[in-house]
ZAZAMAR-44256 format. One record per residue: z, y negated, x of N, C-alpha, C in turn. Coordinates in steps of 0.02 Angstrom, whole numbers, plus 32768, in hexadecimal, padded with zeros to 4 digits. Layout:
BEGIN
ZYXZYXZYX
...
***
This chain:
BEGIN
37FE67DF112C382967AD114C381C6769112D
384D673511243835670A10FD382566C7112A
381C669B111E3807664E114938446655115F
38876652115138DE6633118938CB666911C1
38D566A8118C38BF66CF11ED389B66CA120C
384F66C111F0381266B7121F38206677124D
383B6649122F385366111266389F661912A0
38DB6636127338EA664712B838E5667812D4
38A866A312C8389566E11314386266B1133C
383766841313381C6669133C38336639136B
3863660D1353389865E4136D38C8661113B6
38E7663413A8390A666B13D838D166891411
3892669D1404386B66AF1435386866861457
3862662A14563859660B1473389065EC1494
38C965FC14A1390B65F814A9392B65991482
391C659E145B390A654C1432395E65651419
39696524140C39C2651E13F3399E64F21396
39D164F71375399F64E1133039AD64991340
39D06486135A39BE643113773981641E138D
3970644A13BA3958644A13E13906644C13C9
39066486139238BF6479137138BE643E133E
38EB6446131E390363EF12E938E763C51317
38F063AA135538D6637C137738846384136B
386E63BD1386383563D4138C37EE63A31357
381663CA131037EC63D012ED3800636A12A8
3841635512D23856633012B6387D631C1265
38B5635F125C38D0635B1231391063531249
394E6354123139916373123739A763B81250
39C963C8127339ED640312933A0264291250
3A2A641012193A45642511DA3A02645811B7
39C1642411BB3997644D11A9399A648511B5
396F649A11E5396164CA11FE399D64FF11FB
39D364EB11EC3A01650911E93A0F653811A1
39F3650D117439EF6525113039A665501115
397165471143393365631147393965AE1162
396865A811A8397365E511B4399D661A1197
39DD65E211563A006611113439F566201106
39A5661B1108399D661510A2399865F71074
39D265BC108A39D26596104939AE656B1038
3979654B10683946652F104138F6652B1068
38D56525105C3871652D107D386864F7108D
383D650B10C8382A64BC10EC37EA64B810C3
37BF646910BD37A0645D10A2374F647F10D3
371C648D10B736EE649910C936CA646F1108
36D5643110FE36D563FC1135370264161179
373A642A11673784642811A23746647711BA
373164871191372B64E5119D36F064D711E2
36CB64A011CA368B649111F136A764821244
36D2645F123D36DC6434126B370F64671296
371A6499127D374364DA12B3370E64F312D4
36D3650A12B036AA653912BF368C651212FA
367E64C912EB364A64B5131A366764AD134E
36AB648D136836E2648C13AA36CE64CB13CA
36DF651813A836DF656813B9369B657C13B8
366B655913B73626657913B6360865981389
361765AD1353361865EF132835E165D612E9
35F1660512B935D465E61280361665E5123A
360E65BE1217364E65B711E2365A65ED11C3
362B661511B2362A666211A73662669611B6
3668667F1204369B66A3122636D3669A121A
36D86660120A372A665011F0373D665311A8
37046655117F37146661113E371266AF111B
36D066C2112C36C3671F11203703672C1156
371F677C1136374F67A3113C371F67CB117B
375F67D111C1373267EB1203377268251203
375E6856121B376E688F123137886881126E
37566868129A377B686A12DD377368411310
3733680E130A374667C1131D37336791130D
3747676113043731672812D636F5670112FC
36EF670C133236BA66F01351367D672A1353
3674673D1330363C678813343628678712E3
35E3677712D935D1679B129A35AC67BF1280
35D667E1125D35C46817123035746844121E
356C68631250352568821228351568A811F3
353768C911DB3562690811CA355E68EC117D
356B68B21169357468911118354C687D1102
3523687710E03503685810C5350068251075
35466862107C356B680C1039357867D5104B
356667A8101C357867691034354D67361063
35126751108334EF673A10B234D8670C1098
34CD66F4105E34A766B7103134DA668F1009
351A668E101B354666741005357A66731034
35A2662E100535EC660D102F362C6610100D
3667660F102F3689660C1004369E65CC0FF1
36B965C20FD336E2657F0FB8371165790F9A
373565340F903777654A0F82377B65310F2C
379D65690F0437B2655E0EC937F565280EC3
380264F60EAB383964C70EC5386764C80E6F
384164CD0E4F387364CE0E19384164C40DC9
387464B50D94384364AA0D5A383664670D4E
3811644B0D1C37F5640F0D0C37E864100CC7
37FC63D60C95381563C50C5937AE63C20C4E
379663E50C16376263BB0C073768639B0BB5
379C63890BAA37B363930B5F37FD63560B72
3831636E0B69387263590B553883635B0BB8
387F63220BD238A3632E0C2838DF63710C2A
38D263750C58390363B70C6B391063A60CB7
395663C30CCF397A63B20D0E394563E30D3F
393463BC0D7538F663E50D9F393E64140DC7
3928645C0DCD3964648A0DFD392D64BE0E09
394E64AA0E51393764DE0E8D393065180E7B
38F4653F0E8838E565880E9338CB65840EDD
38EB65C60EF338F265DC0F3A38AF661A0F1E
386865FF0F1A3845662B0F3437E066120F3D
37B666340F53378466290F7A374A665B0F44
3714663D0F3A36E066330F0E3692663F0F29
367466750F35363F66700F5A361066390F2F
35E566140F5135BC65CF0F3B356465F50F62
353465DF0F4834EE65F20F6F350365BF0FBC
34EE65CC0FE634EE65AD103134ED65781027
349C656E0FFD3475652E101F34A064FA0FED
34CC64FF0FC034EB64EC0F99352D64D80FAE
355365010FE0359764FF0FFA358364CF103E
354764D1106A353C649C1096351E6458108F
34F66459104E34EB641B1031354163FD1028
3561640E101F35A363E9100435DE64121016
35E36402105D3615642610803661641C1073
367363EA106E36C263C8105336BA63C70FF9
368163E50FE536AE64030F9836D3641F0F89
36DB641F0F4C371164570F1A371864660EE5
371464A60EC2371664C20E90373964B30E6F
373D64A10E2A377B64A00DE9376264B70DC1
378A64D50D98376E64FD0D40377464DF0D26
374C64D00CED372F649F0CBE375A64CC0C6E
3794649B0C5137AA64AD0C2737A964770BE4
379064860BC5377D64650B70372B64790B66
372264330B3236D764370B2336C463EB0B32
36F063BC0B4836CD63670B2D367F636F0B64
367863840B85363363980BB5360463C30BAB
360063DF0B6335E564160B61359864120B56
358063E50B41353163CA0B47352663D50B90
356663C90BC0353463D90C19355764150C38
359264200C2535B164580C4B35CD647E0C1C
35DB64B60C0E360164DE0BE3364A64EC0BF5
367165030BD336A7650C0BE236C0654E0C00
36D865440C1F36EB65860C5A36BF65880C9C
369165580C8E3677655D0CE13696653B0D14
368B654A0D4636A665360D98367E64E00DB7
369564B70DB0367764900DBA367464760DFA
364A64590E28364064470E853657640C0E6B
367E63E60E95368163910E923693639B0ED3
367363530F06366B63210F31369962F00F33
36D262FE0F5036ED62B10F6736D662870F98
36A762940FC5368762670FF1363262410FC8
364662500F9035E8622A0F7C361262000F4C
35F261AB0F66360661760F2435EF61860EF0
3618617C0EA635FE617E0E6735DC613F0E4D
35A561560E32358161250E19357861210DD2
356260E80DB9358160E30D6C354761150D40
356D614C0D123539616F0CEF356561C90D02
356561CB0D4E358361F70D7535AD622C0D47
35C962720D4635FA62820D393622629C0D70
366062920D593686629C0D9736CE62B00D88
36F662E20DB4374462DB0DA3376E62990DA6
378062910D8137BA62540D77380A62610D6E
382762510D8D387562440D8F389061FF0D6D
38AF621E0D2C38C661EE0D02391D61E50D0B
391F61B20D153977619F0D23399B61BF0D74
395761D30D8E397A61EF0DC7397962340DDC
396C626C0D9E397862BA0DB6395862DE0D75
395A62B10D47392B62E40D0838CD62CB0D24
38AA63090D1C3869630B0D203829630C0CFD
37F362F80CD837BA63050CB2379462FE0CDA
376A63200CAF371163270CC236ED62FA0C8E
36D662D50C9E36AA628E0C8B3687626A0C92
363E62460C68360E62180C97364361E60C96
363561B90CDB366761770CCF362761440CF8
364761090CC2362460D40CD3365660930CE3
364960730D19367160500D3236655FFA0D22
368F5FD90D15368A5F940CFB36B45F5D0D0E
36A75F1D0D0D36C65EE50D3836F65EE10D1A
37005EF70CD937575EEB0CC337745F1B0CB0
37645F750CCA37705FAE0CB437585FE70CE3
3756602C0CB1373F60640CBD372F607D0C74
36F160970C7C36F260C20C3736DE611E0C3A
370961450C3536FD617E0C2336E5619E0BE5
36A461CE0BEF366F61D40BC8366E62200BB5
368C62370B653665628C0B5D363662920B60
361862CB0B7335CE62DE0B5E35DA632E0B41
35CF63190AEE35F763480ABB35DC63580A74
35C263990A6C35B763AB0A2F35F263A409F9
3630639B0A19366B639409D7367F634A09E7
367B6337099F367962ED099A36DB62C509A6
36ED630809A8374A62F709AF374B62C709F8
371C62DA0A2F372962B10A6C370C626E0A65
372362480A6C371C61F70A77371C61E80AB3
370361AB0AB836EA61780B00372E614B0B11
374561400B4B3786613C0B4D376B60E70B8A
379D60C90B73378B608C0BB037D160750BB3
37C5607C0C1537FD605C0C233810600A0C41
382F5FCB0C2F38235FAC0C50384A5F9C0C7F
38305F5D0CAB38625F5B0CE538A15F440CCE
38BD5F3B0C9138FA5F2D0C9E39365F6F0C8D
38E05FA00C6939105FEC0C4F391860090C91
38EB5FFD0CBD38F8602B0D00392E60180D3E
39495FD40D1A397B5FD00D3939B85FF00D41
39CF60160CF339EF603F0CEA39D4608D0CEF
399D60870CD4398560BB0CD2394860DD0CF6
395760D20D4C392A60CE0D7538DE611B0D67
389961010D79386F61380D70384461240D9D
383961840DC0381961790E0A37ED61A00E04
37C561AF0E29378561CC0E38378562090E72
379962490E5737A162840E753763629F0E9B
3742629C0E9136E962C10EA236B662C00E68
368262B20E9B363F62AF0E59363062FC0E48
360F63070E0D35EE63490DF735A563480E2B
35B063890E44357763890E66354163E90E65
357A63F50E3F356B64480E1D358C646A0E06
358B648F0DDC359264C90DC8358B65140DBD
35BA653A0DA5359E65760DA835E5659F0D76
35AD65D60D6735CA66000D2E35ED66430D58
364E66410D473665666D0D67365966B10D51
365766E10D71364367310D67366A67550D3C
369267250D1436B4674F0CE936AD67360C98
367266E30C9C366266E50C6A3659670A0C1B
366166DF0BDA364267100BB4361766EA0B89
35E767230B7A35B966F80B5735A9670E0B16
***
């Protein structure tokens, strides 16, 4: 069963209207509306903040239940040391690329998925990072931790294209930084009068990684 259903069987047991938990948990009605149809995952944070209203553990709403979402599982033992998380899309580490949604969930170690509950997964596509991250890995970024200068972090360039980059921040700029065995990537600086047109924001800090299971080496 996936998180939309685990929330509305849990939602429906409690005779809750999706307004009604939207109030609850303090999102939009629309939400929950699109959570329960699929079309998109609540953040690990939203996931917390169900469980704790309903008593439960986040577990329940994320692991697949047989038969009630408030009951867990003795029976499994997959997964007991891990969380899921949400895969949100890819990430430029090379040439920006348009960040697009993937509709799917990533087991993470626990103590890793509760250290940084409102993360999210992106795939790491190029090489300009390859001295710290390789290419094809799954990268954690933090939108709730300030970036500090040195930091790497996702960046949104012009609005909707994305990299992975140290960035260092400056009184009359931004500067985005490879960290790159191929000398083709360059240090890119933006200033405030390029970001007027060409606005650049600060998506989430790097705060981990990990190598997907289908790697090759």
């Amino acid at each position: 069963m996936s998180i939309g259903k685990n929330i509305k069987r849990l939602r429906e047991q409690h005779n809750l209207t999706q307004e009604q938990l939207a109030n609850i948990i303090g999102v939009s009605d629309k939400a929950v509306s699109t959570w329960e149809s699929e079309l998109k995952t609540p953040r690990m944070g939203t996931i917390q903040k169900i469980a704790d209203h309903f008593g439960i553990l986040k577990s329940d709403i994320i692991e697949d239940k047989k038969d009630n979402v408030t009951s867990i599982s003795s029976s499994a033992p997959h997964g007991i040391d891990s969380i899921k998380m949400p895969l949100l899309g890819s990430i430029s580490a090379g040439v920006p690329l348009e960040m697009i949604e993937v509709q799917d969930l990533v087991n993470v170690p626990r103590e890793v998925g509760e250290t940084y509950p409102d993360a999210f997964l992106l795939e790491v596509i190029g090489d300009s990072m390859n001295k710290v991250i390789p290419e094809g890995a799954l990268a954690l970024l933090d939108p709730t931790i300030e970036i500090s200068n040195g930091d790497i972090a996702a960046v949104a360039v012009n609005g909707y294209d994305a990299t992975l980059k140290r960035v260092f921040k400056h009184q009359d700029g931004v500067t985005l930084e490879p960290l790159s065995y191929n000398p083709e990537h360059k240090t890119q600086f933006y200033s405030d009068k390029d970001m007027d047109h060409c606005p650049v924001s600060i998506k989430g800090k790097l705060v981990w990684y990990m190598a997907p299971l289908d790697i090759k080496f």
